[in-house]
N, CA, C and O of each residue as an XYZ file, in Angstrom:
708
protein
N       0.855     -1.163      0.000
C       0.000      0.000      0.000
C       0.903      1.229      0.000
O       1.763      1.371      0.869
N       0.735      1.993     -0.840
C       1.276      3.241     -0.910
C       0.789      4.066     -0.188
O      -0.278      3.970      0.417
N       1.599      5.026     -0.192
C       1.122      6.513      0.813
C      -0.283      7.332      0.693
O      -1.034      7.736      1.581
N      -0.363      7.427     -0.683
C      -1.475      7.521     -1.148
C      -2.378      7.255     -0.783
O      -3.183      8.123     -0.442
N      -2.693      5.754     -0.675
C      -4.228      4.761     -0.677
C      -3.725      4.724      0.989
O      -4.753      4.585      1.652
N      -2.626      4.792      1.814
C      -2.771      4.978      3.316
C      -3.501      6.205      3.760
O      -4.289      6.123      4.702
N      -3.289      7.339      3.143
C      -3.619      8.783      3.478
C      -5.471      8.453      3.250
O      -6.358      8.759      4.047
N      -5.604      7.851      2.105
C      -7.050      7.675      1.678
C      -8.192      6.911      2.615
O      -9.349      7.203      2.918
N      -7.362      5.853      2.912
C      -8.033      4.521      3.752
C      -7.712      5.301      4.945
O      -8.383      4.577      5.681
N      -7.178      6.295      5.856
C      -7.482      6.916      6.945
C      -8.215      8.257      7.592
O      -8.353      8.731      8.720
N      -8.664      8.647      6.044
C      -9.157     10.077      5.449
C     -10.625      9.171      6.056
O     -11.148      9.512      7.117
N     -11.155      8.038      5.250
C     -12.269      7.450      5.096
C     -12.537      7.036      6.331
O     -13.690      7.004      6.762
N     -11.407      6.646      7.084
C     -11.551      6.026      8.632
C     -12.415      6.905      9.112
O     -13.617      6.694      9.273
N     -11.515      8.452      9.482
C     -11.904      9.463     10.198
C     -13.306      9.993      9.922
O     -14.004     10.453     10.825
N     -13.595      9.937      8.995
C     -15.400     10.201      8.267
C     -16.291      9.313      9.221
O     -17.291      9.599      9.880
N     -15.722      8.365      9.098
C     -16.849      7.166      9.555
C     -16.804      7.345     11.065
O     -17.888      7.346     11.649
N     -15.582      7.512     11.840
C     -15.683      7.920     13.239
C     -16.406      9.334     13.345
O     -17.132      9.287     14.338
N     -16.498     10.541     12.735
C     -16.951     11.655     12.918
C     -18.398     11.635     12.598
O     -19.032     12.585     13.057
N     -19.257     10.492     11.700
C     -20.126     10.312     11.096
C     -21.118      9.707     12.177
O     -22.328      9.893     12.309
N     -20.015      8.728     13.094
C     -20.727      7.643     13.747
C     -21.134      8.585     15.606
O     -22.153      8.528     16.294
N     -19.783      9.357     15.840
C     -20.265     10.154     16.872
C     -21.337     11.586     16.557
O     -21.834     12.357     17.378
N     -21.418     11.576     15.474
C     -22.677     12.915     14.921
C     -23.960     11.927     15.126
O     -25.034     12.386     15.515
N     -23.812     10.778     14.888
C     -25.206      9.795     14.496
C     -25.389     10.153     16.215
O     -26.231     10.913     16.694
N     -24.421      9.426     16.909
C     -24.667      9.188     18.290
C     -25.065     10.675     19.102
O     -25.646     10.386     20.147
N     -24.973     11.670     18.991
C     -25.166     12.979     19.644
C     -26.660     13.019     18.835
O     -27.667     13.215     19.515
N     -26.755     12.869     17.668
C     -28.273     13.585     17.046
C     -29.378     12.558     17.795
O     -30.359     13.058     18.347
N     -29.184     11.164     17.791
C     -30.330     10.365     18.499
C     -30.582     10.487     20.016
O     -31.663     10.297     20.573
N     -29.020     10.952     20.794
C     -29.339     10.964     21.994
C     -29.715     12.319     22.319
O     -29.665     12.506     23.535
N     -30.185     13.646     21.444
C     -30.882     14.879     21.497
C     -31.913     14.476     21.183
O     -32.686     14.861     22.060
N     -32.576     13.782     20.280
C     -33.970     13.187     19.782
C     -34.818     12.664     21.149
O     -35.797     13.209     21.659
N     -33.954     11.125     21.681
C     -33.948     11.293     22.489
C     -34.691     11.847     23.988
O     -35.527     11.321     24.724
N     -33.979     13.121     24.043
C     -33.836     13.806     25.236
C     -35.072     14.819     24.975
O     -35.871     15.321     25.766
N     -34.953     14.916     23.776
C     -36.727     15.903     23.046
C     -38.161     15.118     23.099
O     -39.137     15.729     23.532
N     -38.262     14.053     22.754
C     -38.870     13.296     22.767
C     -39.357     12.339     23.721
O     -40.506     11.901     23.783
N     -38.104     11.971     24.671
C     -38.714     10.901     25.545
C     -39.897      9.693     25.654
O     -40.814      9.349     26.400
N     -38.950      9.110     23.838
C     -40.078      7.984     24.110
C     -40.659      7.017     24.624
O     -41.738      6.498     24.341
N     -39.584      6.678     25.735
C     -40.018      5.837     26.752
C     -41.744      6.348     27.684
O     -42.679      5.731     28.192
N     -41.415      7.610     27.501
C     -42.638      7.943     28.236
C     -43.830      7.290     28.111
O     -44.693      6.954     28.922
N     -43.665      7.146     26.584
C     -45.073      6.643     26.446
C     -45.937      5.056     26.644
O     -47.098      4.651     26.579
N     -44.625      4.517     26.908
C     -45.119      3.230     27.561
C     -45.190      3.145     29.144
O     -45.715      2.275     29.840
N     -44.391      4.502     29.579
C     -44.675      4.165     31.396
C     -44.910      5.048     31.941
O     -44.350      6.134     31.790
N     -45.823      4.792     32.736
C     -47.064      5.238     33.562
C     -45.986      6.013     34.597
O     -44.784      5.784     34.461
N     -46.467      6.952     35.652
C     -46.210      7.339     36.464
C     -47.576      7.680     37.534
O     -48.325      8.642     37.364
N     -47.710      6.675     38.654
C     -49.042      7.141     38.680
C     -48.674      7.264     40.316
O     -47.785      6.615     40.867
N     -49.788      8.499     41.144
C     -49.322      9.077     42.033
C     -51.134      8.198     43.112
O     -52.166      7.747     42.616
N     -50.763      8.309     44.436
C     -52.043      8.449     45.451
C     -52.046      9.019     46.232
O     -51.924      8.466     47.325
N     -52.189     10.524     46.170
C     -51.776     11.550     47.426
C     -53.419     11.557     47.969
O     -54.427     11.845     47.324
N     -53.298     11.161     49.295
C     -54.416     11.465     50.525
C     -55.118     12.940     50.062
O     -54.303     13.855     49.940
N     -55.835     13.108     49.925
C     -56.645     14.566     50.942
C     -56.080     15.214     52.096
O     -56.155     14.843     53.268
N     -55.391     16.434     51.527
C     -54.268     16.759     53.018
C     -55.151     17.463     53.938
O     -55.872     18.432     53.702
N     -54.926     16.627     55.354
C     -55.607     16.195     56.454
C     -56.633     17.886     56.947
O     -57.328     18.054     57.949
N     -56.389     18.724     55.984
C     -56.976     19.850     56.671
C     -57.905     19.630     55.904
O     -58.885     20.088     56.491
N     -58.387     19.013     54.488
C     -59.329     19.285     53.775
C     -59.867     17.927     54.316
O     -60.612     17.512     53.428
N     -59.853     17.151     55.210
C     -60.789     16.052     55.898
C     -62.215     16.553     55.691
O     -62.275     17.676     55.190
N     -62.999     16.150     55.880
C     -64.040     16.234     56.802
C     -64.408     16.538     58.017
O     -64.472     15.403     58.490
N     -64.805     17.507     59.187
C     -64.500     17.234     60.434
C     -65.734     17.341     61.087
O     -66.433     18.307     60.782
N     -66.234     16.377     62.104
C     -67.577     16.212     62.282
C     -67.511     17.052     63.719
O     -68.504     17.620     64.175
N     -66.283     17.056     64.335
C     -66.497     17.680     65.725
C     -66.193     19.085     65.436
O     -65.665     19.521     66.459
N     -66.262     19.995     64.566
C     -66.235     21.584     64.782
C     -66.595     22.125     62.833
O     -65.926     22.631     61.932
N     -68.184     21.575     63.020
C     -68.863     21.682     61.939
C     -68.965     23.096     61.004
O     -69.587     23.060     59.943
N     -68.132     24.690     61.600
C     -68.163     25.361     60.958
C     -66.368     25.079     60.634
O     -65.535     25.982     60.703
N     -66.175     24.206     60.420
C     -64.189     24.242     60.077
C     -64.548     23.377     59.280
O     -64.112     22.274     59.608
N     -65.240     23.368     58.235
C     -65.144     22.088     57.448
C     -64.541     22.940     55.735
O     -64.713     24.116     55.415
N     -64.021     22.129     55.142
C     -63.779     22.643     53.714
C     -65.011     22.563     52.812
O     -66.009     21.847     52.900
N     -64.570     23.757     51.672
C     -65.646     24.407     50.986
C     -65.011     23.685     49.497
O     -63.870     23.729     49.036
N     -66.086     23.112     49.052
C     -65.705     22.948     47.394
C     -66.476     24.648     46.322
O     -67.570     25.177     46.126
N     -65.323     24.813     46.021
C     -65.819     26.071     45.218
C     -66.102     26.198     43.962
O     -67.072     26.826     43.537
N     -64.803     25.275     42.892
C     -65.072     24.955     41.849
C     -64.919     23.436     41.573
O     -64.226     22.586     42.132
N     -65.804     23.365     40.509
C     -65.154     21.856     39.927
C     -65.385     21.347     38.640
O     -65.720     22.208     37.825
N     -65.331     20.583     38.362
C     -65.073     19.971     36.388
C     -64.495     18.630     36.243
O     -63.817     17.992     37.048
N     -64.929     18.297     34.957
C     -64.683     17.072     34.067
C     -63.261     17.381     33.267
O     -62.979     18.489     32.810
N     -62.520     16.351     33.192
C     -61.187     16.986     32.184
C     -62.075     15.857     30.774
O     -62.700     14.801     30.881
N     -61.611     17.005     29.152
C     -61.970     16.131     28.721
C     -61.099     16.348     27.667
O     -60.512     17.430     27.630
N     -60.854     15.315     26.584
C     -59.300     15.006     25.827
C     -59.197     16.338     24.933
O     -60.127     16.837     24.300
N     -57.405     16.982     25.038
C     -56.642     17.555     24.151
C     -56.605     17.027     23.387
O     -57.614     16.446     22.987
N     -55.000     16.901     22.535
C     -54.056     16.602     22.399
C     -54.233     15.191     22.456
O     -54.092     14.496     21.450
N     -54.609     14.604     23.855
C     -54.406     13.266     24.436
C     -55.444     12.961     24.972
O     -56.221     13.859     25.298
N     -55.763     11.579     25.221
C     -56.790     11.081     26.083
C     -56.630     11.411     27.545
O     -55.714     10.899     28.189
N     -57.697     12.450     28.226
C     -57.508     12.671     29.031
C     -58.758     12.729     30.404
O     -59.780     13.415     30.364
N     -58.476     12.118     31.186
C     -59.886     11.976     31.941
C     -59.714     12.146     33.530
O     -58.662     11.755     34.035
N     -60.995     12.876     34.558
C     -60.636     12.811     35.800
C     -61.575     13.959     36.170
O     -62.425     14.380     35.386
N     -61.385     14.446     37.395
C     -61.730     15.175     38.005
C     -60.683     16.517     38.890
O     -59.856     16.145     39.722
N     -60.840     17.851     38.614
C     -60.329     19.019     39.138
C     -61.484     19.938     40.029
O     -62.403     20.672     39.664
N     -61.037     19.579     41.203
C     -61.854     20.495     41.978
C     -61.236     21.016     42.898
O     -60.299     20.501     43.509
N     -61.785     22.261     43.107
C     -60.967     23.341     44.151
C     -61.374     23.174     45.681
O     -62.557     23.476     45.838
N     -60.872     22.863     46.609
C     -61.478     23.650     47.884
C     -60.726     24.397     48.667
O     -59.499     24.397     48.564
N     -61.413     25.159     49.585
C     -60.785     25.956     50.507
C     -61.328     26.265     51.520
O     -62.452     26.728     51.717
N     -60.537     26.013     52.178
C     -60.024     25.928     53.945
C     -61.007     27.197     54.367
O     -61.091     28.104     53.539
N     -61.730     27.314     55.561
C     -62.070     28.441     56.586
C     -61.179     29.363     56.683
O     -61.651     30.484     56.872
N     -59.672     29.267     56.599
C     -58.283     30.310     56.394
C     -58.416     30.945     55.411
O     -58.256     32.162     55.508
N     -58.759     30.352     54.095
C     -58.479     30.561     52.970
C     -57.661     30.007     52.461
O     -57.272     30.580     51.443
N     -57.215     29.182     52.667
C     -55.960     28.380     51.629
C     -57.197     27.317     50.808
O     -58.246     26.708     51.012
N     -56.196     27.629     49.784
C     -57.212     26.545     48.776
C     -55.787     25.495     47.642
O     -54.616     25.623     47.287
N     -56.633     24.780     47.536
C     -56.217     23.424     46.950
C     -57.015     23.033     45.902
O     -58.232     22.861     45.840
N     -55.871     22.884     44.840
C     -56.396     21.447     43.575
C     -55.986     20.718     43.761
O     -54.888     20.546     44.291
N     -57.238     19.519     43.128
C     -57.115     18.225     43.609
C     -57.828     17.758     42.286
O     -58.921     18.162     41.887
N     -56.803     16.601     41.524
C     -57.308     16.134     40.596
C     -57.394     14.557     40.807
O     -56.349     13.972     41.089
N     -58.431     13.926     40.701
C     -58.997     12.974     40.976
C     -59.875     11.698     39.972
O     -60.880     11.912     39.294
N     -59.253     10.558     40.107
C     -59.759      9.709     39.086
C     -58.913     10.123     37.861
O     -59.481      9.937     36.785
N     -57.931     10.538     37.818
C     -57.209     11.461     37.161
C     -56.319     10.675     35.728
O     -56.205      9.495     36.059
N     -55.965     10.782     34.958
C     -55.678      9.749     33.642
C     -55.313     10.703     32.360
O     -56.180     11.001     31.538
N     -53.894     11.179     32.252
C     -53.300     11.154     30.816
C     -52.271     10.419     30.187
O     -51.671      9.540     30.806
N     -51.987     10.729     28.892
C     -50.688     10.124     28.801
C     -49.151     11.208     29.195
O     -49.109     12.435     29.111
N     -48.255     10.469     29.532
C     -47.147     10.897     30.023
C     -46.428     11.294     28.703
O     -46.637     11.044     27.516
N     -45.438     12.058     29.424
C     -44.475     12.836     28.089
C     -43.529     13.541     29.024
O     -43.268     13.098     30.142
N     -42.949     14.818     28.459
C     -41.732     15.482     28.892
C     -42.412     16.403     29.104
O     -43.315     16.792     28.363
N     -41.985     17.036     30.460
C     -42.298     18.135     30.935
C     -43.688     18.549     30.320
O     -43.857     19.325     29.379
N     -44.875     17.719     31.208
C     -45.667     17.904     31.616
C     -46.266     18.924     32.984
O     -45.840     18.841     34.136
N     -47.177     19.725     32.578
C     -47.394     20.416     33.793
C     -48.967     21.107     34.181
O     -49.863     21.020     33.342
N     -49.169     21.664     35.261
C     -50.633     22.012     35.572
C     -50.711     22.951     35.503
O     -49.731     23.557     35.935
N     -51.874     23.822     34.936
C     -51.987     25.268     34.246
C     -53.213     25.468     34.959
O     -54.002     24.628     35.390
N     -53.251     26.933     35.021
C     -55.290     27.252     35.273
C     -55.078     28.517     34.578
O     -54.328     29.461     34.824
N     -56.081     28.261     33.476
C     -55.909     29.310     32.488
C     -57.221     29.885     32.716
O     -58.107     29.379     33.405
N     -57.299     31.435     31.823
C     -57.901     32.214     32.041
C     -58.785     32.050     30.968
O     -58.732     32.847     30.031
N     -59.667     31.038     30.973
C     -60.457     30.814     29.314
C     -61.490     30.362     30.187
O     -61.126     30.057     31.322
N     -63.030     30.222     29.826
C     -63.729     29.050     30.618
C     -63.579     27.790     29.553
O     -64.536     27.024     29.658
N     -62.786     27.460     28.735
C     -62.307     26.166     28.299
C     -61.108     25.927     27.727
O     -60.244     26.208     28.558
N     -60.648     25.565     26.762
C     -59.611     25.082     25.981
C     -59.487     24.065     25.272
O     -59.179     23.054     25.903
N     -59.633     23.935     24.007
C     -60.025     22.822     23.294
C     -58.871     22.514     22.016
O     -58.962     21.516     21.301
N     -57.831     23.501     21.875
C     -57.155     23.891     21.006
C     -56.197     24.197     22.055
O     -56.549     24.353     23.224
N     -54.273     24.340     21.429
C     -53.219     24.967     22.269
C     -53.253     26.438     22.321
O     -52.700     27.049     23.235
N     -54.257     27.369     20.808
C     -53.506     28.563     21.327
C     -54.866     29.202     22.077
O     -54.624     30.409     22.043
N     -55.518     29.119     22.408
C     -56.794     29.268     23.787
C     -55.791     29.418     24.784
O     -55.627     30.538     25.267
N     -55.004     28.339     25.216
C     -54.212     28.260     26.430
C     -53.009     29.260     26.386
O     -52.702     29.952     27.357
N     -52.288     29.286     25.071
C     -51.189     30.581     25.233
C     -52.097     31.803     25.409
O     -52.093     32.523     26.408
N     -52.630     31.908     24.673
C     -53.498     33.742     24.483
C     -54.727     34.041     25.292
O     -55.473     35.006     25.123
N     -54.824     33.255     26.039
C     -55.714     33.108     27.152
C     -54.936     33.823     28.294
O     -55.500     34.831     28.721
N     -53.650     33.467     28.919
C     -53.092     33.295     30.040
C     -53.343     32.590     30.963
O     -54.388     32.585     31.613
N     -52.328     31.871     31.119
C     -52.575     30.706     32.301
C     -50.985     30.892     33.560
O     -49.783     31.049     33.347
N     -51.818     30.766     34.833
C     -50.666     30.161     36.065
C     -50.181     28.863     35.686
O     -51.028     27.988     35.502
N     -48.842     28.557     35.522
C     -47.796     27.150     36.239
C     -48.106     27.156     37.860
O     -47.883     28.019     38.709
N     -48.814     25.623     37.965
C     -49.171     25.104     38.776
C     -47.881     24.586     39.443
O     -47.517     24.619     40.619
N     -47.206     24.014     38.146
C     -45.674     23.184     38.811
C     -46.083     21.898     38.242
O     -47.249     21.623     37.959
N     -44.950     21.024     38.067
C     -45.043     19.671     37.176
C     -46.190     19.223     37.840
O     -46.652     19.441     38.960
N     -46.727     18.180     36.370
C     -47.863     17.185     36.945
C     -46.783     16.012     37.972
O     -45.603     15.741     37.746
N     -47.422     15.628     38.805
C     -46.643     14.518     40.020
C     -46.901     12.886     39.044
O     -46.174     11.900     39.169
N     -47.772     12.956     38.374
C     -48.058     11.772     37.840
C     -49.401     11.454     36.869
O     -50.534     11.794     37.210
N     -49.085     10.707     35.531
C     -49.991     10.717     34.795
C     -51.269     10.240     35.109
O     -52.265     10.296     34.388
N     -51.169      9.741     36.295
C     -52.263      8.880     37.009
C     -52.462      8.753     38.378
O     -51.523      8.513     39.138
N     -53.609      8.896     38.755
C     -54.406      8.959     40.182
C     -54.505     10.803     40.678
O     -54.496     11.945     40.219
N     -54.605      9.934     42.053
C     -54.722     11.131     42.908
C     -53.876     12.166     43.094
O     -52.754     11.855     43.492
N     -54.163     13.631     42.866
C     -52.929     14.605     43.386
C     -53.820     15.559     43.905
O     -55.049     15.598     43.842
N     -52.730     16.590     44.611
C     -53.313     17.834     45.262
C     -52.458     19.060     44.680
O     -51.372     18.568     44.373
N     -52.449     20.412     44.392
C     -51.728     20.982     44.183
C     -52.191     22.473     45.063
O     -53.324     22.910     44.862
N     -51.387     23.104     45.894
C     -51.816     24.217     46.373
C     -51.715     25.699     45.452
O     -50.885     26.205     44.697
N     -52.981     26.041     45.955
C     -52.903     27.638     45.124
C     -52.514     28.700     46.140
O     -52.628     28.727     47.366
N     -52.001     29.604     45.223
C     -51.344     31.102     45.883
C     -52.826     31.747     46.574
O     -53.975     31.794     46.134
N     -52.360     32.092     47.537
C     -53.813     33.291     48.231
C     -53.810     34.383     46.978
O     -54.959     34.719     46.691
N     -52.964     34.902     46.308
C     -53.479     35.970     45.533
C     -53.681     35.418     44.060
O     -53.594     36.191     43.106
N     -53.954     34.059     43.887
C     -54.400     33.538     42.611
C     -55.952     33.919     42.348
O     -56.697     33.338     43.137
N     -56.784     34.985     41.173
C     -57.959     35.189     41.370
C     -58.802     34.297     40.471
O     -58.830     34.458     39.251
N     -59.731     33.014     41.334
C     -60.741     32.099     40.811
C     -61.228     32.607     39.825
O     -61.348     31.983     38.770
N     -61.689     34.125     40.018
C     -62.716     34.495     39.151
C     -62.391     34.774     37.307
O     -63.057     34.924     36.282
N     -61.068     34.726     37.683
C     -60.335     35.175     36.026
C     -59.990     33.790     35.607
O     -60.226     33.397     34.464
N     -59.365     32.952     36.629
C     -58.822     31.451     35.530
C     -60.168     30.151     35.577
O     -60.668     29.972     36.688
N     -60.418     29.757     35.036
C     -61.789     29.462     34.492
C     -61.753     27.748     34.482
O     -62.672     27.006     34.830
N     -60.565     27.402     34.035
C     -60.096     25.985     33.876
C     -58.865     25.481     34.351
O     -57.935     26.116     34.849
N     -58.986     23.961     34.089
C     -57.293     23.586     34.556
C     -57.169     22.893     33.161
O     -58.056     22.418     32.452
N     -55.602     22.980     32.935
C     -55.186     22.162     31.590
C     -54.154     21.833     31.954
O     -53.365     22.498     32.626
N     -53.976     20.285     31.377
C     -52.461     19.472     31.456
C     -52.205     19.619     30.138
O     -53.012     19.383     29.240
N     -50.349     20.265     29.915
C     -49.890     21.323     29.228
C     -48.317     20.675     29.254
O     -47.463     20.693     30.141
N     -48.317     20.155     28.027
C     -46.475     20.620     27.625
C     -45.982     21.099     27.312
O     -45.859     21.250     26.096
N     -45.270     21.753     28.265
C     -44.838     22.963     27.936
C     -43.426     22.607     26.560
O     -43.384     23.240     25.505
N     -42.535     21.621     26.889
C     -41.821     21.403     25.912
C     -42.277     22.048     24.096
O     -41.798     22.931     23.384
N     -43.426     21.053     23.924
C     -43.817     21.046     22.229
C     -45.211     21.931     22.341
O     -45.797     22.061     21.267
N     -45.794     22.526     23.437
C     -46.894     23.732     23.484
C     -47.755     22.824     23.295
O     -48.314     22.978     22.209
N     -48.262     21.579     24.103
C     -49.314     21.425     23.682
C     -50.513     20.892     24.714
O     -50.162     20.177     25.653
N     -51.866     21.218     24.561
C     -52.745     20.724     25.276
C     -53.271     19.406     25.437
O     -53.976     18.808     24.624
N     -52.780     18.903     26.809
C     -53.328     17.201     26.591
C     -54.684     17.008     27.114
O     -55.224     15.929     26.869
N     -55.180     17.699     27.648
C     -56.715     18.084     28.412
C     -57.033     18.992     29.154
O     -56.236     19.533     29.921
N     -58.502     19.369     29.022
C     -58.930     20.692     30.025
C     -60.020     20.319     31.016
O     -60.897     19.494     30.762
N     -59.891     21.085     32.338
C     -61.276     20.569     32.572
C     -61.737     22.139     32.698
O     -60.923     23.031     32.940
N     -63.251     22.390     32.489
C     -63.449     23.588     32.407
C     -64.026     23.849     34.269
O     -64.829     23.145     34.881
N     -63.554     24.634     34.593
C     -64.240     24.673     36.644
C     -65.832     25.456     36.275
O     -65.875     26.568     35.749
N     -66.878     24.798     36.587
C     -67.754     25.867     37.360
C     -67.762     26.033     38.954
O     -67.214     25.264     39.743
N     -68.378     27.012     39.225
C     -68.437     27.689     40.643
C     -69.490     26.816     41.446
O     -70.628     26.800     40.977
N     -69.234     26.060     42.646
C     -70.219     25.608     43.344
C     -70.855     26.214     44.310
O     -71.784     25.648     44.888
């Protein structure tokens, strides 16, 4: 082998190593965008009723108030459950989504937007909505606390929202009880 066809046959080497670590960086960004594992596994949560929103039979004016509540029904995704608000004699109030069921993905999260629905993603951008903070799990029971200066009367619904690819996986719309 001449110098030549050595220079050539190591020219070609180096391609195939630079070719093979570009392959390997572009799938493991795909990947990291995508997270397709998600979609075969569940993450599913059973958070109690935190103990202030009990029931309490011995001091019958301390009991919690359901204020709003709703059906989630499918984005994006099949999505099903229950979002209802209550709040405490203090005033602290809590969501609580219940019977609760989407599919999982990347950076998933809980919104209460200012629409009385959402059926489409850009309702939810041009609407305005609060970050609740990640969903805890595509499934069951959760609670999520609201800010005292969050106002019921302007955000209308809750939507599970990726924020990653902007998109709506379900809404439930709240009415006032």
């Amino acid at each position: 082998m001449n110098a030549k066809q050595e220079f050539a046959r190591r020219e070609t080497m180096q391609k195939k190593v630079l070719f093979s670590i570009i392959g390997v960086l572009v799938l493991g960004g795909l990947w990291y965008a995508f997270r397709p594992e998600r979609l075969f596994i569940n993450q599913t949560v059973h958070e109690n009723l935190p103990p202030a929103l009990m029931p309490r039979t011995d001091i019958p004016d301390q009991q919690p108030a359901i204020r709003y509540s709703g059906r989630f029904h499918d984005g994006a995704h099949k999505t099903q459950g229950n979002a209802t608000v209550y709040q405490l004699p203090d005033g602290k109030r809590t969501l609580r989504l219940s019977d609760f069921e989407t599919s999982n993905g990347p950076d998933v999260h809980v919104y209460l937007i200012a629409a009385p629905d959402a059926k489409d993603n850009a309702t939810v951008t041009n609407a305005g909505f609060i970050d609740l903070g990640s969903i805890k799990g595509n499934k069951g029971d959760q609670n999520y606390e609201l800010a005292s200066n969050i106002d019921l009367s302007k955000y209308h619904a809750v939507t599970i929202w990726c924020k990653r690819f902007s998109v709506n996986f379900g809404t439930a719309p709240l009415s006032q009880q």
